[in-house]
N, CA, C and O atoms as a MOPAC input file, in Angstrom:
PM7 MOZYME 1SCF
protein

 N     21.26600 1    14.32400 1  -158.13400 1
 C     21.14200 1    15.71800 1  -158.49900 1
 C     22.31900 1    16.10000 1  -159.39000 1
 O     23.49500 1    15.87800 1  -159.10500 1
 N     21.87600 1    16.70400 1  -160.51200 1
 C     23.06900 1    16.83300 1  -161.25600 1
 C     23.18700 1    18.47200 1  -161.50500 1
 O     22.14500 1    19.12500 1  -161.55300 1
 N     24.52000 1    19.14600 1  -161.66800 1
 C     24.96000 1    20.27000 1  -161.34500 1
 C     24.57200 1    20.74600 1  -163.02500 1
 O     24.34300 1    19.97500 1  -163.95700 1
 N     24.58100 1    21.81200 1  -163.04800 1
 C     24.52400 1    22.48900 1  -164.23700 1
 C     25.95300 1    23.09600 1  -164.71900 1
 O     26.75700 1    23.28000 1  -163.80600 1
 N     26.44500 1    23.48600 1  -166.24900 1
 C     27.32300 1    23.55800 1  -166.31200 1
 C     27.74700 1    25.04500 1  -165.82600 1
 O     28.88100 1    25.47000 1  -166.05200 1
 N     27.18900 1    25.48100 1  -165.43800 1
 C     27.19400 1    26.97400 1  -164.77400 1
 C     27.36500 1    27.31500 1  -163.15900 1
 O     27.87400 1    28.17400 1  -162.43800 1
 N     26.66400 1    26.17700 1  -163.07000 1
 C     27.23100 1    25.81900 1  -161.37500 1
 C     28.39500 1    24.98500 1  -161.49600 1
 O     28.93700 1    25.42800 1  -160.48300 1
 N     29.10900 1    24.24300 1  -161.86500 1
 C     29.97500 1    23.64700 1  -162.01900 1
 C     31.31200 1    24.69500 1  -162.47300 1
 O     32.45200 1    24.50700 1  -162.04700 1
 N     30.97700 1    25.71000 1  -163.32000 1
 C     32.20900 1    26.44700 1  -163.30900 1
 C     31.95100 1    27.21200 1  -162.05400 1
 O     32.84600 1    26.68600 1  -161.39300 1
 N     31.39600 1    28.06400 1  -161.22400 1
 C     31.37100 1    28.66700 1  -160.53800 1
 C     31.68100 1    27.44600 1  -159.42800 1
 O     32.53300 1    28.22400 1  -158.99500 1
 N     31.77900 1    26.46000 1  -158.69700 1
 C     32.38100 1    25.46700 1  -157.91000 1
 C     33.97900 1    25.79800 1  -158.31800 1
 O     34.85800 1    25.83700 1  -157.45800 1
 N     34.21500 1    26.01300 1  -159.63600 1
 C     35.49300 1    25.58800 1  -159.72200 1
 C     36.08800 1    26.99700 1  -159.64900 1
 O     37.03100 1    27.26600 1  -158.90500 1
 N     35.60000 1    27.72400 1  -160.30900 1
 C     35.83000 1    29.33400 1  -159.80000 1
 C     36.47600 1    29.42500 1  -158.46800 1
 O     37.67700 1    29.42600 1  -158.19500 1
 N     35.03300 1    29.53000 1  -157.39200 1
 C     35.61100 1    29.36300 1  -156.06700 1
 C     36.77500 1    28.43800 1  -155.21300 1
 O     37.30400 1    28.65800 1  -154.12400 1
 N     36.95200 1    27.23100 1  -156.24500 1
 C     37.88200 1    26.55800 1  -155.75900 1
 C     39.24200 1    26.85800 1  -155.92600 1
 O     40.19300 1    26.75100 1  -155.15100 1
 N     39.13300 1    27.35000 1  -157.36500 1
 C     40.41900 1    28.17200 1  -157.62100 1
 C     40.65000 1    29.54600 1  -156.91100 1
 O     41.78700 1    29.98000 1  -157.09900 1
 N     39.93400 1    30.24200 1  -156.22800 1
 C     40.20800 1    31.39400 1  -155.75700 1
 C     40.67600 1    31.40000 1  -154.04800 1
 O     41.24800 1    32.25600 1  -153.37400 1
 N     39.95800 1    29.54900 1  -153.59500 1
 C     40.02300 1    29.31500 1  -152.43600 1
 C     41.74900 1    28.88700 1  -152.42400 1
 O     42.56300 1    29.07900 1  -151.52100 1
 N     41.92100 1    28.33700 1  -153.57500 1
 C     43.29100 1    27.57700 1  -153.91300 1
 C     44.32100 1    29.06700 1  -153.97500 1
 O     45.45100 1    28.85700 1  -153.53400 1
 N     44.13700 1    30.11300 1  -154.32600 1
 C     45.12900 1    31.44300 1  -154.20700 1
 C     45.21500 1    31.80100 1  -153.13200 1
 O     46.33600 1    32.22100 1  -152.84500 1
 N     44.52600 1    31.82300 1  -152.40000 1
 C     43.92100 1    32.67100 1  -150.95400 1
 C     45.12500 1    31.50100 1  -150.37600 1
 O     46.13600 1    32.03600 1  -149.92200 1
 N     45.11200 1    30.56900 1  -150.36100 1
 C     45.73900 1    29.40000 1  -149.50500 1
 C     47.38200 1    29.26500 1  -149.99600 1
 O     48.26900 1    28.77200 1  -149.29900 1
 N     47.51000 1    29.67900 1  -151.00900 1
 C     49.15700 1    29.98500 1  -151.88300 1
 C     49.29400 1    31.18000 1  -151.34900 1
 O     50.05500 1    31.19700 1  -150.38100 1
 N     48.83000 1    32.16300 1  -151.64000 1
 C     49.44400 1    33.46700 1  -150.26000 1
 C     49.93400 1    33.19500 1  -149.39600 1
 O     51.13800 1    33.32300 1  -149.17500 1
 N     48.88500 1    32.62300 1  -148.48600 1
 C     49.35600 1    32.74200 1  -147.00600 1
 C     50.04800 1    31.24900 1  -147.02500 1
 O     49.44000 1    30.39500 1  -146.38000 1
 N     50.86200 1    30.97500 1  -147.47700 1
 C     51.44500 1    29.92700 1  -147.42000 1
 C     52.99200 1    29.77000 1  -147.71700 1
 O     53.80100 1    29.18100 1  -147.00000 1
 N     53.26600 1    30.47500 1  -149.02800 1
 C     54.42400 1    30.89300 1  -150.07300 1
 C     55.45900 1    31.31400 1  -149.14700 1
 O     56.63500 1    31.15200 1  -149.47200 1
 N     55.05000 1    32.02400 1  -147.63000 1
 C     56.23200 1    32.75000 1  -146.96200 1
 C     56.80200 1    31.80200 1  -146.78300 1
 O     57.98800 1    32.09800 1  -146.63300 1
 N     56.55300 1    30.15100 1  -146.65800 1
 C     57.20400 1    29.13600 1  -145.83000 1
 C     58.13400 1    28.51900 1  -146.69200 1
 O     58.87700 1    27.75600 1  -146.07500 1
 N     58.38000 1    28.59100 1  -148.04600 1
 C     58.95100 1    28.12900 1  -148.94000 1
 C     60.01900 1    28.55100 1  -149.38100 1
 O     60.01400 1    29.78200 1  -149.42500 1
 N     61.16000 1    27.99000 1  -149.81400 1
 C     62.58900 1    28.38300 1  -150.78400 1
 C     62.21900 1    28.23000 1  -152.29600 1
 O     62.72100 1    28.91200 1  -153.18900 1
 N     61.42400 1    27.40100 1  -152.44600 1
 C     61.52100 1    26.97000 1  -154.24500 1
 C     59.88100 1    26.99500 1  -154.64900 1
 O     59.02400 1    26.46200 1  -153.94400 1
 N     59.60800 1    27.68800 1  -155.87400 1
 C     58.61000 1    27.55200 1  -156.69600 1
 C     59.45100 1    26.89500 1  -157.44400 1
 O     60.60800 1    27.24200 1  -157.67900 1
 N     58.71100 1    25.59100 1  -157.98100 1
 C     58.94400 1    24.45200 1  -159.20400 1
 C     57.81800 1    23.95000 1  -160.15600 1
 O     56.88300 1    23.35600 1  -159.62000 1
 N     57.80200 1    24.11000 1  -161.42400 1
 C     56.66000 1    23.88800 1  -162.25600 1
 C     56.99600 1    22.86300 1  -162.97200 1
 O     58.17100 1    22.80800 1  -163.33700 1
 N     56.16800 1    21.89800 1  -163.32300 1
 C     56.04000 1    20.83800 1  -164.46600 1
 C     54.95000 1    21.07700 1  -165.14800 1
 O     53.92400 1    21.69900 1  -164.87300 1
 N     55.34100 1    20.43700 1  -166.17800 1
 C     53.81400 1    20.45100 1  -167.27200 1
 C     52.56000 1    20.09900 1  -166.76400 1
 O     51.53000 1    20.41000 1  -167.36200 1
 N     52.55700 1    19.41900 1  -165.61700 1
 C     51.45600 1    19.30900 1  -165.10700 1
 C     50.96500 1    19.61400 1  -163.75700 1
 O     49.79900 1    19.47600 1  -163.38800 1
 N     52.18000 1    20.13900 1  -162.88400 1
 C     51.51900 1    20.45500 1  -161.85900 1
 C     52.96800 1    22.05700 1  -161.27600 1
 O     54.11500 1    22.20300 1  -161.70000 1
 N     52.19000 1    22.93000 1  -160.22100 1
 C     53.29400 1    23.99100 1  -159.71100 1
 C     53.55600 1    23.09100 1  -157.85100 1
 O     52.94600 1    22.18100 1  -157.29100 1
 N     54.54100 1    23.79800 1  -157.51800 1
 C     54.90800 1    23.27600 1  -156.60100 1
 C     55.94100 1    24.34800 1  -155.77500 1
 O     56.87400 1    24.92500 1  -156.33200 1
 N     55.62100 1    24.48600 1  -154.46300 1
 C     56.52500 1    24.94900 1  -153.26400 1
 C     57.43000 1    24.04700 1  -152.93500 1
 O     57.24100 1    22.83200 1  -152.86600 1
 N     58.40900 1    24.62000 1  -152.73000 1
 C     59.12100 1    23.29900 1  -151.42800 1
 C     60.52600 1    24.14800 1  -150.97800 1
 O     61.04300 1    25.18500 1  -151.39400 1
 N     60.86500 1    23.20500 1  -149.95000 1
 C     62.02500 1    23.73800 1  -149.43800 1
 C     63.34000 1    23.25300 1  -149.95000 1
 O     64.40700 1    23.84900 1  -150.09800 1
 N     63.03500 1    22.17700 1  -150.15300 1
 C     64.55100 1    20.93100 1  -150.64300 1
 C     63.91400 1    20.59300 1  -152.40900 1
 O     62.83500 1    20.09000 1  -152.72500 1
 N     64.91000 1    21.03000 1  -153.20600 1
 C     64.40300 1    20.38300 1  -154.63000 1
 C     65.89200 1    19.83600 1  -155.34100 1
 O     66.83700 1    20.61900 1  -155.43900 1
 N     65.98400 1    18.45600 1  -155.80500 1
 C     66.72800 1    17.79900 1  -156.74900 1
 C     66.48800 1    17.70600 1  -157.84000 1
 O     65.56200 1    16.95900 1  -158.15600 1
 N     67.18700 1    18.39000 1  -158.81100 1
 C     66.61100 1    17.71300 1  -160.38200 1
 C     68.11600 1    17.47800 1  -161.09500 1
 O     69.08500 1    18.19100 1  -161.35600 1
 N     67.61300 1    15.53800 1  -161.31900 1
 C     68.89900 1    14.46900 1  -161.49100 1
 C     68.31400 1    14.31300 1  -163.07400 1
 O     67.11800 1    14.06000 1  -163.21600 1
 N     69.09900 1    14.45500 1  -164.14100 1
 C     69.04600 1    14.07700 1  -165.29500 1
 C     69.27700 1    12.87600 1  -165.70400 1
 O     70.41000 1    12.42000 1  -165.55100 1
 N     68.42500 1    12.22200 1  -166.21500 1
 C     68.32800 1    10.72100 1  -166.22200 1
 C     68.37100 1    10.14900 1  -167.72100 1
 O     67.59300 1    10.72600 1  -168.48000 1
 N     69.10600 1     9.16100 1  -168.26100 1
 C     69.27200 1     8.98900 1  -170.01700 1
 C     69.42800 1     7.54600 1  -169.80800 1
 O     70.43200 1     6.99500 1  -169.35600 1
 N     67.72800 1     6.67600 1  -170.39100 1
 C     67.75500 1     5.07600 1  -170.61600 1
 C     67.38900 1     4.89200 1  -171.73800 1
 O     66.23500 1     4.91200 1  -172.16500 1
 N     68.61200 1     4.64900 1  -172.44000 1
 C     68.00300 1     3.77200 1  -173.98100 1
 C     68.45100 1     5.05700 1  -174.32300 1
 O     67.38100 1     5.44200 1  -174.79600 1
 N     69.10100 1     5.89500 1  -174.43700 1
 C     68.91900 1     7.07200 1  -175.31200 1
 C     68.06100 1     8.31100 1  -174.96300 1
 O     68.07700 1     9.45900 1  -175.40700 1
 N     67.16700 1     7.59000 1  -173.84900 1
 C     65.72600 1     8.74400 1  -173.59000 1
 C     66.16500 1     9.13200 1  -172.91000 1
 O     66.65100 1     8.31200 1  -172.13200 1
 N     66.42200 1    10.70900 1  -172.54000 1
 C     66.68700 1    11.31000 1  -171.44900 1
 C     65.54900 1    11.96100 1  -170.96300 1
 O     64.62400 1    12.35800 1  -171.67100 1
 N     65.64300 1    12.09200 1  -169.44200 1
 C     64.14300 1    12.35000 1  -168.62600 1
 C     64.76400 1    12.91700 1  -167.62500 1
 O     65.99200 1    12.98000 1  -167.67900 1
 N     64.08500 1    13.43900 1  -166.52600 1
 C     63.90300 1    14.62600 1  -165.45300 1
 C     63.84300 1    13.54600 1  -164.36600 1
 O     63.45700 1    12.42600 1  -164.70100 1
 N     64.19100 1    13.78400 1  -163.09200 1
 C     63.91800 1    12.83800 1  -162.24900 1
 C     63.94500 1    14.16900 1  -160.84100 1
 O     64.97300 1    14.47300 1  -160.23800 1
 N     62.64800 1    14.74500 1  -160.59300 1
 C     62.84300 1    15.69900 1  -159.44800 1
 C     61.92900 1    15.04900 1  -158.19100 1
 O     60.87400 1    14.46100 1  -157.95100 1
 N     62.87900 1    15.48500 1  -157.70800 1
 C     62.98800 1    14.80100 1  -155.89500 1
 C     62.71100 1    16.59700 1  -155.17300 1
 O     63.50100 1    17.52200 1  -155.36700 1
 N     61.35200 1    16.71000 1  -154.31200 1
 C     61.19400 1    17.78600 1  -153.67900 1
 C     60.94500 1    17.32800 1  -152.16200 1
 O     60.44000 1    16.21000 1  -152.05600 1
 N     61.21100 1    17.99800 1  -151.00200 1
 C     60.83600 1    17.71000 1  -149.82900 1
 C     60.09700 1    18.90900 1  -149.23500 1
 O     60.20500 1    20.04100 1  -149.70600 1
 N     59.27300 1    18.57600 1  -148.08600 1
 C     58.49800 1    19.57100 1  -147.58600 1
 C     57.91700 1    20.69600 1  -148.25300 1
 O     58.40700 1    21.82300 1  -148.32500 1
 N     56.53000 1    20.18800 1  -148.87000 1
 C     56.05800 1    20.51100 1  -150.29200 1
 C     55.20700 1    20.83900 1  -149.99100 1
 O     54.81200 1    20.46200 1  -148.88800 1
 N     54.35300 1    21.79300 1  -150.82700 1
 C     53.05800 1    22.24900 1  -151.02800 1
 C     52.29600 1    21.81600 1  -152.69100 1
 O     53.11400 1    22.02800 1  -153.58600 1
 N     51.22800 1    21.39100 1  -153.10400 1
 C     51.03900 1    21.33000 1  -153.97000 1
 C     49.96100 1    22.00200 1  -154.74100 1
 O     48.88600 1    22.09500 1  -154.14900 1
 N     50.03500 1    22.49700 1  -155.96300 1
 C     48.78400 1    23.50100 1  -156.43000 1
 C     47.80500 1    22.40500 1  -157.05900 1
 O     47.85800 1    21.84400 1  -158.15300 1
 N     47.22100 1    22.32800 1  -156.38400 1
 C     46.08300 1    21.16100 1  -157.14500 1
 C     44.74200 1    21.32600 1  -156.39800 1
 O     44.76400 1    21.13300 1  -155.18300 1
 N     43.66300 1    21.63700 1  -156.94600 1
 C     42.18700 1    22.00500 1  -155.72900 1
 C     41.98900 1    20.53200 1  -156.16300 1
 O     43.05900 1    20.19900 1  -155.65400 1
 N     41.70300 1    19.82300 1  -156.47500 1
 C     41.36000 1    18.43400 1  -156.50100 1
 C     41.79700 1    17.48600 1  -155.19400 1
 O     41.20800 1    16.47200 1  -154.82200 1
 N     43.09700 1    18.14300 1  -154.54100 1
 C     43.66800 1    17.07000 1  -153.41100 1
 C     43.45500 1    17.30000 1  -152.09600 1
 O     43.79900 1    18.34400 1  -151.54300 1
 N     42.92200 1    16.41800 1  -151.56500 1
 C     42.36400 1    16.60000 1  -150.27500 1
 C     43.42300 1    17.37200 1  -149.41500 1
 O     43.10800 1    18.26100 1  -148.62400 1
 N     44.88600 1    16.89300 1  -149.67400 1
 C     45.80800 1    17.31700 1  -148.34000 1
 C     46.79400 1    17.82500 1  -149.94600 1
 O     46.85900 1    17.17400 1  -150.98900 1
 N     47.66700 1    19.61100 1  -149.53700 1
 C     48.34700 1    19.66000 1  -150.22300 1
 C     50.02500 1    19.48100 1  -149.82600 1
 O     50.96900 1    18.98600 1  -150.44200 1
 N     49.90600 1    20.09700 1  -148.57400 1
 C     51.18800 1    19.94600 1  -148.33400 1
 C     52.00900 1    18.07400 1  -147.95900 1
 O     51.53200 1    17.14600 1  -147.30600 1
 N     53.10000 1    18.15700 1  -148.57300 1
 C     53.33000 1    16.57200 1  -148.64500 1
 C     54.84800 1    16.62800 1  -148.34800 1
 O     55.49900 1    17.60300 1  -148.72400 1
 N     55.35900 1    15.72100 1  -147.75700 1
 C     56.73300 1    15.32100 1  -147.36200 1
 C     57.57300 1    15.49300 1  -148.10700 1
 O     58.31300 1    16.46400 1  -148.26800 1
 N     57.45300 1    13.81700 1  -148.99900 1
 C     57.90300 1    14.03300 1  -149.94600 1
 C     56.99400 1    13.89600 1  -151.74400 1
 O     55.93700 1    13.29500 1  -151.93100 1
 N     57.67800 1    14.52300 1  -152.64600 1
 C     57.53700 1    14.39300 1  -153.76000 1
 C     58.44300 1    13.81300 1  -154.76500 1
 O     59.56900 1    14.29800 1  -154.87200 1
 N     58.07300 1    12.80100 1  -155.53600 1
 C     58.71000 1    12.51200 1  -156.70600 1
 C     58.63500 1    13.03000 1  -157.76700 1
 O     58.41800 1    14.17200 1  -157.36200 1
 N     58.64100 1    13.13600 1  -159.04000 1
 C     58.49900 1    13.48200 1  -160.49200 1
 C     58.93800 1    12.77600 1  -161.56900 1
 O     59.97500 1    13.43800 1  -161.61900 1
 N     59.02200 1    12.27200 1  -162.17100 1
 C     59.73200 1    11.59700 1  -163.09300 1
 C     58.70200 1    12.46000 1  -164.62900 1
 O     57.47200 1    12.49200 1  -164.64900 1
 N     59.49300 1    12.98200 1  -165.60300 1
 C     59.40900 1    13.61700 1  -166.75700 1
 C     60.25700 1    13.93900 1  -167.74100 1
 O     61.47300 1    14.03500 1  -167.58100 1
 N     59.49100 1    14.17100 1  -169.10100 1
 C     60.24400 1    13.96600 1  -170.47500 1
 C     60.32700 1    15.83400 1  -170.94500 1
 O     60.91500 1    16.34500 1  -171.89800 1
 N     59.47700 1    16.50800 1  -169.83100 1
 C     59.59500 1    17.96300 1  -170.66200 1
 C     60.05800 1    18.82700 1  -169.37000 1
 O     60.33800 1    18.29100 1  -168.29800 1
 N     60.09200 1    19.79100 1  -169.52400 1
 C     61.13000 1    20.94800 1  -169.04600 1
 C     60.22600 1    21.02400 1  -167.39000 1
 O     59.04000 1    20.93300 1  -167.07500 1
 N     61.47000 1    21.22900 1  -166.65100 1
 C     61.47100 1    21.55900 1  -165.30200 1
 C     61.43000 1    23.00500 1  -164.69200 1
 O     62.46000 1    23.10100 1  -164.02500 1
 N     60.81400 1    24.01400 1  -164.62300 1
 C     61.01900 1    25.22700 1  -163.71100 1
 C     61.81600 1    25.31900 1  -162.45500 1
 O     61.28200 1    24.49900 1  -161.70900 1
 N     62.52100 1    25.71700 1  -162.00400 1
 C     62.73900 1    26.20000 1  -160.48200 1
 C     63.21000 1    27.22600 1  -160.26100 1
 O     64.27200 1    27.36100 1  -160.86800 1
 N     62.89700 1    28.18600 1  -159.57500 1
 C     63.46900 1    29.33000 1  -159.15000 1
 C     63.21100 1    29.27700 1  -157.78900 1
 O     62.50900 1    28.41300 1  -157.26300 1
 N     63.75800 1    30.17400 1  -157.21600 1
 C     64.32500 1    30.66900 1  -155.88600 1
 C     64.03100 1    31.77100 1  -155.63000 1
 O     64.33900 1    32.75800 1  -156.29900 1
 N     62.86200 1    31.74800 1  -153.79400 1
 C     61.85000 1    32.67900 1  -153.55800 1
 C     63.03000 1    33.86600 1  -153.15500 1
 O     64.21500 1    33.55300 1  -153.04000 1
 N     62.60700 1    35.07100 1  -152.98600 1
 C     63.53600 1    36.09700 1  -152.35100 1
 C     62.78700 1    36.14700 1  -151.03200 1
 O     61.58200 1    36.37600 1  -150.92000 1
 N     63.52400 1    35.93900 1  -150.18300 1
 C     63.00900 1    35.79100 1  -148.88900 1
 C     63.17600 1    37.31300 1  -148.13300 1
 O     64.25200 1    37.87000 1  -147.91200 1
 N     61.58600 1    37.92400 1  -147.74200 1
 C     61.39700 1    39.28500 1  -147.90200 1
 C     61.80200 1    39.70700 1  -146.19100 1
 O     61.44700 1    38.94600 1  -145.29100 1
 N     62.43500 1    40.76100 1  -145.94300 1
 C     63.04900 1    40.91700 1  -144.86200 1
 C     61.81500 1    41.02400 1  -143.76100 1
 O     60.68400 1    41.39800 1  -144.06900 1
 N     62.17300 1    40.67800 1  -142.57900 1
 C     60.73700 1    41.04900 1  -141.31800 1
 C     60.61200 1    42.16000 1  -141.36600 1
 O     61.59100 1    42.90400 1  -141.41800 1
 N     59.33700 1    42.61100 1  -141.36400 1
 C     59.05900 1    44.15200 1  -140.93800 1
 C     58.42400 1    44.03800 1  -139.86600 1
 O     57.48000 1    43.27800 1  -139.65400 1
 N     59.13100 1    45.12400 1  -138.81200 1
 C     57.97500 1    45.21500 1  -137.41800 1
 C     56.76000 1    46.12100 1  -138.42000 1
 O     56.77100 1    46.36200 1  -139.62700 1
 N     55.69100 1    46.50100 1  -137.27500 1
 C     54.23500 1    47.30400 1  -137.85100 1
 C     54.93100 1    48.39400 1  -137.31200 1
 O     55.43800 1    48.31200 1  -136.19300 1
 N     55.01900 1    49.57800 1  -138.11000 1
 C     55.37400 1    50.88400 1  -137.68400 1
 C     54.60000 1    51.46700 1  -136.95500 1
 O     54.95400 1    52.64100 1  -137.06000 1
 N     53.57700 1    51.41700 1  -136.12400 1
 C     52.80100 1    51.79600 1  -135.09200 1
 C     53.14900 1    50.43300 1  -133.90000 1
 O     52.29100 1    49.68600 1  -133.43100 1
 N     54.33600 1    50.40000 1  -133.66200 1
 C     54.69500 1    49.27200 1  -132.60900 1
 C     54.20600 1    49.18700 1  -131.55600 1
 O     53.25400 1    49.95200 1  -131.40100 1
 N     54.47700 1    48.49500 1  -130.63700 1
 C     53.95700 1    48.34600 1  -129.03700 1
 C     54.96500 1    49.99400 1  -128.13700 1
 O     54.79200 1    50.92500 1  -127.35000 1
 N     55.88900 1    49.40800 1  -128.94100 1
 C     57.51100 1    50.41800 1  -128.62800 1
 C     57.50500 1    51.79200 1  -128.76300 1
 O     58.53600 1    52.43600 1  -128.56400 1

């Protein structure tokens, strides 16, 4: 059975919307959003070691206790992560939002 290309974006539609819904409720657990050219990334622990062989200098990022943005992967969250790359690295640092009790408390 073959999908039409109209069902096929709408699969991917939903996959991408299933893939936000799941970065929400997820993002509280994280210190670092990190982007590469090819993929975004959560994590708690991130290294980025500048690396120069032959003249070539490259990216070498080391992330631990990770989340990954990819609807294609069966499991996203991952231990560890490697990276090895020739183009620019993102990282910033989440602001970690203070607890709020619910103002209609138990109290």
């Amino acid at each position: 059975m073959c999908m039409s290309a109209e069902d096929l974006e709408k699969y991917e539609t939903e996959m991408e919307l299933s893939l936000y819904r799941e970065y929400k409720d997820v993002v509280g657990q994280f210190t670092y959003v990190v982007e590469t050219e090819r993929r975004f990334y959560l994590a708690n622990s991130v290294d980025l070691v500048p690396r120069n062989t032959d003249g070539e200098i490259y990216f070498e990022l080391r992330m631990s206790d990770a989340w990954v943005w990819d609807m294609y992967r069966p499991a996203r969250f991952v231990k560890q992560v490697r990276v090895l790359t020739f183009k620019d690295v993102n990282i910033e640092e989440l602001e970690k939002q203070d607890l709020k009790l619910p103002e209609n408390g138990p109290f």
